[in-house]
N, C-alpha and C positions, 0 to 999 in steps of 0.2 A: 407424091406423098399421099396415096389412097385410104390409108390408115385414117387420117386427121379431114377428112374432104363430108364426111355427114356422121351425125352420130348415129351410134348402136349399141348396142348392150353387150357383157361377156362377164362371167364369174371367174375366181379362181386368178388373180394377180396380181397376188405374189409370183414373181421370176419373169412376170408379162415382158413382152419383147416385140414391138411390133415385125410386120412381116416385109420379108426380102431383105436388104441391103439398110434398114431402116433400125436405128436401137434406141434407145432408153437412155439420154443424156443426164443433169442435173435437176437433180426435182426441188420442185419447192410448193411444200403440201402448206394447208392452208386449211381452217376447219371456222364456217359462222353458221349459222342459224340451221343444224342436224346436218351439213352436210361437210364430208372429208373431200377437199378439191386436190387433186395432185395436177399442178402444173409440171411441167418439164421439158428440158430442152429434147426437141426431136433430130435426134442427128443423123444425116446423111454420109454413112462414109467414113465412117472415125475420124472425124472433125478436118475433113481436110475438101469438102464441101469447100466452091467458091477460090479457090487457091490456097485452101491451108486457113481461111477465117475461119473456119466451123459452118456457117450457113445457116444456125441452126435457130427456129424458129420454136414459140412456146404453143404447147398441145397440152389437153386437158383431159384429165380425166373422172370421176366425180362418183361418189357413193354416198348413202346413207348408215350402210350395215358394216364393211368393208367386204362384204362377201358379192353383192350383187353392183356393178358398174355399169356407168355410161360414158362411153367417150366421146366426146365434143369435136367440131373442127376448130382447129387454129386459132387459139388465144387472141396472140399476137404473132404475126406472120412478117416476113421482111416483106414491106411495098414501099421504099423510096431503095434509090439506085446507090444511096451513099453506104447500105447498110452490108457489111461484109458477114453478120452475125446478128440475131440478138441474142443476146448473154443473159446467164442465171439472175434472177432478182428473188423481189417479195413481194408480198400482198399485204393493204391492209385495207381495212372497212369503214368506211368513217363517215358520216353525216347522210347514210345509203348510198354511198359507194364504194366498189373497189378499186383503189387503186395499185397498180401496177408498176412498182418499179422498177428498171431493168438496166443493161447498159449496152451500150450500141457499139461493137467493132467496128470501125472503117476502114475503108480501103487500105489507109496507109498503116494499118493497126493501131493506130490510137484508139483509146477506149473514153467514153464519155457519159454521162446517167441520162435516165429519159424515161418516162413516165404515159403510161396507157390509163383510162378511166373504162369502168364497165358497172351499170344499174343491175346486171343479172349475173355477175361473174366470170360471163362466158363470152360476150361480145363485147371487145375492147375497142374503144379510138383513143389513138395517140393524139398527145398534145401539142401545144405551140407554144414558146417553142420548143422544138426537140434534136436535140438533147438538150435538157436545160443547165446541165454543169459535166465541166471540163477540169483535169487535176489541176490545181492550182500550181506558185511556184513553188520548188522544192519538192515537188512529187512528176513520179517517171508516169509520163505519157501512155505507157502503153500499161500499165497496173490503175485502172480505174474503173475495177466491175464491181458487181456482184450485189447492189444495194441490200444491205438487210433494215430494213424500216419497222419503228416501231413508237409506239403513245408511250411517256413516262407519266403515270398523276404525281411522281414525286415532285417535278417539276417543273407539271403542264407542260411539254414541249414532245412533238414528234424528234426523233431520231435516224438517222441515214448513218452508219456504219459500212466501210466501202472497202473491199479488197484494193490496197493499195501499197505504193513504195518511195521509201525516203531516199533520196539521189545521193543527199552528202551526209547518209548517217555513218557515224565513226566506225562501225565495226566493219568493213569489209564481207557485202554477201548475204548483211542482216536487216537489214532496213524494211523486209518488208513489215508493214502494218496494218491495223484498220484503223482507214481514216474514218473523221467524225464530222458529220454535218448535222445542224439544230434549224426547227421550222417551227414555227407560230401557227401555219398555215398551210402544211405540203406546199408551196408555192415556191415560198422566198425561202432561200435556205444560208445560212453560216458555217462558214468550215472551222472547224475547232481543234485544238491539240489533239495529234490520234488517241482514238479510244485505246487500245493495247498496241504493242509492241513486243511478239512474243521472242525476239532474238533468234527465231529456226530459220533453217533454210527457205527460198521460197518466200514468198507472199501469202498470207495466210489466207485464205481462200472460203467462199459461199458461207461468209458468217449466218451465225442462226443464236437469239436473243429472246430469253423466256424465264417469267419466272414462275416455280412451279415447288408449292408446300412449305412456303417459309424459306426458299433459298431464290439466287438470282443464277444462272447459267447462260456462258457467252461458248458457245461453240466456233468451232472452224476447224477449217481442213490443211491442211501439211504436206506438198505432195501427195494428197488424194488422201492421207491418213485422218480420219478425224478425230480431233481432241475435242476437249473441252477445259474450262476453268469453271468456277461458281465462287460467291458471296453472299456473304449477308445482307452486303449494299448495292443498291440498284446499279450503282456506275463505278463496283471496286469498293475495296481490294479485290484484284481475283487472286484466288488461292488456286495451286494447281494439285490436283485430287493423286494420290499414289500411284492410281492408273489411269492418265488424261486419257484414253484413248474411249472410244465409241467400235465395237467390233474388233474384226479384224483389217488387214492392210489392201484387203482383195475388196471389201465393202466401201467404195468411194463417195466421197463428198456428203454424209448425211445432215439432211436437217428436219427440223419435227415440226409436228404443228397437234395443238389440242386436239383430245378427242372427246365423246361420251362417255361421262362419268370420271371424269377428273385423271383420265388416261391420255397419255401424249404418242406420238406415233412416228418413227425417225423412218426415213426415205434416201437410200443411196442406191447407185447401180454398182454391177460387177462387168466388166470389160470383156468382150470376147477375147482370144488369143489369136495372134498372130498365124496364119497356118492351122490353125485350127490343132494346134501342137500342145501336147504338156509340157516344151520348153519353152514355146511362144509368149514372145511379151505381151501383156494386156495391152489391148487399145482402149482407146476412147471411146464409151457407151460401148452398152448391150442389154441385159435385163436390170427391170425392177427391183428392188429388193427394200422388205418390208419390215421394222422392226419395232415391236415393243420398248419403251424406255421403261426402267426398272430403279426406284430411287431408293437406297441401300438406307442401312440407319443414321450415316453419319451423313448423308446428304450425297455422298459420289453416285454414280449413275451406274446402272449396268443396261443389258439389253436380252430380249428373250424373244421368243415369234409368236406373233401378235395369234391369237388361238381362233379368232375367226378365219385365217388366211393360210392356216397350216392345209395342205393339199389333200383331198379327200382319200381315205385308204378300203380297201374291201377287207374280206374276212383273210388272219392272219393268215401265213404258210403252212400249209401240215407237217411239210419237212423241218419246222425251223427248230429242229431238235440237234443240241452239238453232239458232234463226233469230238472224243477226246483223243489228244494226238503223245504228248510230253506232260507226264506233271499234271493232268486232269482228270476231275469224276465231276460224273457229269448224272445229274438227278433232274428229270424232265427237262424243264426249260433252267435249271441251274446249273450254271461250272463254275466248279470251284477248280482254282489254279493255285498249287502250291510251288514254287521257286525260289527257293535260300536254300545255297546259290543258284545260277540258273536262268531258263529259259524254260516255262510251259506253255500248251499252246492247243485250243481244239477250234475247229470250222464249224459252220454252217452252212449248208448248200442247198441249191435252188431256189434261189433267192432273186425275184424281180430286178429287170434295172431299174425300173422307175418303184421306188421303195418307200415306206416310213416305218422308223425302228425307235422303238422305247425301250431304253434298260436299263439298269439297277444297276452301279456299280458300286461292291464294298470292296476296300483296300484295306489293308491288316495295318496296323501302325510300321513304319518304316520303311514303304513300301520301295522299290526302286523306282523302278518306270513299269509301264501298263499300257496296254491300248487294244486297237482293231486294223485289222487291212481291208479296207475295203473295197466292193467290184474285186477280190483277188482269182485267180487261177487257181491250180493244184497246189502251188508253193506258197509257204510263207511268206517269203520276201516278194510276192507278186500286189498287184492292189495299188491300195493308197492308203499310207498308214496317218489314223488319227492314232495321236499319243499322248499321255501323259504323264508328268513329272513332276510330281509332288515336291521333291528335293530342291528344286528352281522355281515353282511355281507358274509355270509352262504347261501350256496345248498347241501340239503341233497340227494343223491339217496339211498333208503334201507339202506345199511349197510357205503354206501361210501358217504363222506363229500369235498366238498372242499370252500376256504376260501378267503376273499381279494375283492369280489365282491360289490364294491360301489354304484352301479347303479340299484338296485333293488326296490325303491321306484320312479323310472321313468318307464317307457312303455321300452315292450324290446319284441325282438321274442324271442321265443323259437323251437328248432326242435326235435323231438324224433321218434328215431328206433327202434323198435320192434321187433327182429327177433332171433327166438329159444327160448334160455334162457336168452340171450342177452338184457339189454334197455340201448340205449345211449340217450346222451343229449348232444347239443349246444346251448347255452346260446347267443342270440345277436350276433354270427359268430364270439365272443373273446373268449369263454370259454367249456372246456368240461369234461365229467363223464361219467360214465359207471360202471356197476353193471353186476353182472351174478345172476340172480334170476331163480331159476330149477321150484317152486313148485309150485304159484300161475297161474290159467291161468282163470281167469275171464275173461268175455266179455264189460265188462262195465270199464268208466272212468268215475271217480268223479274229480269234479273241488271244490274246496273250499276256503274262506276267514275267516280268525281267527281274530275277533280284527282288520278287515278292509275292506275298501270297493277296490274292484277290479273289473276290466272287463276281460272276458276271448272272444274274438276273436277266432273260432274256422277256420281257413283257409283250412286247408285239415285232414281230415281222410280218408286214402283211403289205402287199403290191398296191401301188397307186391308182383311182381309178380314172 
């Protein structure tokens, strides 16, 4: 793992992915005294490292601006023979330390907590002993990761919230939970009735615990989806928001940590595929992925790309002027698309793979559906269509959907990146998605309206540099 062996410096990481066989597991960012630390797990293999434990030890990586980086060697590295993994944890800071919570796979896959100390952040030693807590009775042996750790002043006491599972709870299927541990002292810990129990499939997974503007937020992930709940009160009620989710389904496991200036900073990865296929299942790790949290008026969350980490662009395309095809006129860099009823439709060609595009879309009231194909061929139906649909409240990327978007028969920006196999999307600086698309690489973008009339504003096409 040459990657993690001395540090070095490198700009520009967002999508970061280290090199060879090596990706970007679960992060767990962390922000004290000016600087952003991204921990995470470094995985060999898509987690099959060591016989299927993952193997996957914690690497570091650290900024002050998020534009300029150092990567550290090995947090916490596996060195006893019992360790089949270390697993996702958290950080916290306390009396000038950090400590490191984590949790230890073993051989036999039980999972168990254990605790690393570091005066500079970066050089950790583990404790004694280690692991200091194992599930208790009425909880499954192998559901005991993830520590998310944190100080309450409500009620002077640390906290250990633990990806965890109830053996004989009543529902068949549903038990997972997070469990609740209370310390006096990070030392001596008490296990307490779990914190939530959100009745989903699954074990709710790399919780993340913050309060931010007058509300409290308990995140966690679902099958790799992550949600969230919030409250008024430190420990509950949690209320579930109209749209729990954080991104889209392709954006795994996010968790956030403070930033400069009262800004917070969510950290998940995107999976390579399978075959390197756009039918290919996601595996486990691949790149970084970096996002702004966005707190709406009534307190729900959205997300948008953080504007120091948006990938640097050169001067726009001179071609990026539409050809109109059905249904289009097209005034410089504007098309207007008229469709009741119908189907209109103009390109854009010569268009970089590696891209960033900003546009202006207005939809006429009543709109049907709208969108883009992007990387397309000569054909419309070529690409990878983003879409939208006012009617449902729906944006499709390729294979990834997400849902809850009210605002889509008003004017809205859109932003998209383009880089590798990579396309992302921000929606109006509330909302985001991403796709890993391996196969198509056309040069052209089609702009289209189904069943409405739309304006597409084309503000920048311009190549990445």
């Amino acid at each position: 793992m040459d990657d993690c062996d001395a540090s070095y410096y490198t700009e520009g990481m967002q999508y970061y992915k280290p090199a060879g066989d090596l990706n970007v597991g679960d992060g767990m960012p962390f922000y004290h005294d000016g600087v952003f630390r991204l921990y995470y797990l470094l995985d060999e293999g898509h987690h099959q490292a060591l016989g299927g434990l993952g193997g996957h030890q914690w690497a570091q990586m650290t900024s002050r601006d998020l534009i300029s980086w150092e990567h550290h060697p090995l947090a916490i590295p596996i060195t006893d023979p019992r360790e089949g993994s270390i697993c996702t944890g958290s950080v916290l800071f306390h009396n000038e330390i950090y400590h490191g919570f984590y949790a230890t796979r073993m051989h036999d896959r039980t999972e168990h907590l254990s605790l690393a100390v570091s005066r500079d952040g970066i050089h950790f030693e583990k404790q004694v002993p280690n692991p200091f807590a194992s599930p208790p009775a009425g909880y499954s042996p192998y559901h005991y990761r993830d520590p998310c750790v944190f100080y309450s002043p409500v009620d002077g006491h640390f906290h250990l919230l633990v990806t965890a599972w109830l053996e004989d709870y009543p529902i068949t299927g549903r038990g997972g939970c997070l469990a609740h541990l209370v310390s006096e002292d990070l030392h001596h810990w008490e296990q307490r009735a779990p914190f939530l129990i959100p009745g989903l499939l699954g074990a709710p997974e790399c919780p993340d615990y913050f309060a931010w503007r007058g509300w409290y937020y308990l995140v966690f992930s679902s099958e790799g989806l992550t949600r969230y709940r919030m409250s008024r009160d430190p420990f509950g009620r949690w209320l579930r928001p109209p749209v729990d989710t954080l991104d889209g389904p392709a954006a795994r496991v996010m968790k956030t940590a403070a930033f400069a200036g009262d800004r917070r900073i969510g950290v998940a990865w995107i999976g390579t595929r399978a075959g390197n296929a756009a039918a290919g299942a996601f595996q486990f790790g691949g790149n970084a992925l970096f996002r702004e949290l966005v707190q709406l008026p009534d307190g729900a969350l959205g997300t948008k790309f953080p504007a120091e980490m948006v990938p640097a662009a050169g001067a726009a395309t001179a071609s990026a002027i539409a050809s109109p095809m059905v249904g289009a006129e097209v005034r410089r860099r504007s098309v207007q698309l008229a469709a009741r009823p119908g189907l209109a439709a103009a390109f854009v060609t010569g268009l970089a793979q590696d891209a960033r595009l900003r546009i202006r879309i207005s939809p006429m009231a009543g709109a049907g559906g709208f969108g883009l194909r992007l990387r397309a061929a000569e054909v419309l139906d070529s690409g990878y269509d983003l879409h939208f649909a006012p009617y449902d409240g729906t944006v499709c990327l390729n294979q990834q959907t997400i849902y809850g978007l009210t605002d889509l028969d008003s004017p809205f920006d859109l932003e998209i990146v383009l880089k590798g196999d990579l396309i992302d999307v921000c929606i109006d600086g509330q909302r985001t998605l991403i796709d890993r698309c391996p196969e198509q690489v056309g040069e052209r973008i089609f702009v289209y309206a189904q069943d409405a009339e739309v304006a597409f504003d084309l503000l920048e096409m311009a190549p990445l540099l």
